[in-house]
N, C-alpha and C positions, 0 to 999 in steps of 0.2 A: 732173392733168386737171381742168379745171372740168366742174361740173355742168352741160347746157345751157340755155337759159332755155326759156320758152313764153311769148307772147302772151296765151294766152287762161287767164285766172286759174281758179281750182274753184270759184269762185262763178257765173260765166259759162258752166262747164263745167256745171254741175246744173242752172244754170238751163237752157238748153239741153235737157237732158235732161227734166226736168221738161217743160217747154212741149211738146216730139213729143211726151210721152204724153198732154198734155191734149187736143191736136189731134187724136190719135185715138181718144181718149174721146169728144170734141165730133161726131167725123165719124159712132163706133158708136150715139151715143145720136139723133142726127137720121136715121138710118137706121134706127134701130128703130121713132122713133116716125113714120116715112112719109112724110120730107121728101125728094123727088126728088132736090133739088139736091145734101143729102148724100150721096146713090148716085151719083152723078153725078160728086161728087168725088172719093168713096175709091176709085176705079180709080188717080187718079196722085198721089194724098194721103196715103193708108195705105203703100203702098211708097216713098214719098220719107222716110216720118217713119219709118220702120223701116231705110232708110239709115242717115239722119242718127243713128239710137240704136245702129247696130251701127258708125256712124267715131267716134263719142264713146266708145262703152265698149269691143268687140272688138278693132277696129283699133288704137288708140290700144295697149292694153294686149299686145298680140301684138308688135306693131311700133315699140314706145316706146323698147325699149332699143338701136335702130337707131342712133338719134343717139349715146349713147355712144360706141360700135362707131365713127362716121361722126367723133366730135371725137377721135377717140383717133388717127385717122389722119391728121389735118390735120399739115402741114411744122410743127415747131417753131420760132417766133422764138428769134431770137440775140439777146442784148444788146447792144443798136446799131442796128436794125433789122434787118438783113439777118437774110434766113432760113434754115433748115436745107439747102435744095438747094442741089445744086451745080449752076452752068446753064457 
């Protein structure tokens, strides 16, 4: 069985990570110091960037070994093309 691949590499992947927590470092420190707009934001900015850090590290890590499971059950090619089913 192969390994599956991913798109998004672990430099992509931290950086990611890395940028939601600066976003809500950015939104907690404009709110402390009395900037409307960042109150204003962190109703739908704090919960989207606390998303995005629980599909990058939770999700991913609960749910990752799915894809094995998911290529392990794919029809095996035959040599020749044809496949494993019988139709």
């Amino acid at each position: 069985m192969q390994k599956p691949g991913y798109g998004l590499t672990r430099q992509a992947f931290w950086t990611s990570f890395v940028l939601a927590w600066i976003v809500i470092g950015a939104i907690v420190a404009g709110g402390l110091r009395g900037s409307r707009e960042a109150v204003d934001l962190a109703g739908i900015t704090v919960p989207s960037m606390i998303a995005l850090i629980a599909a990058l590290l939770g999700i991913h890590r609960a749910f990752g070994s799915m894809d094995y499971r998911s290529a392990a059950n794919l029809p095996r090619e035959q040599p020749g093309g044809a496949s494993g089913e019988i139709q």
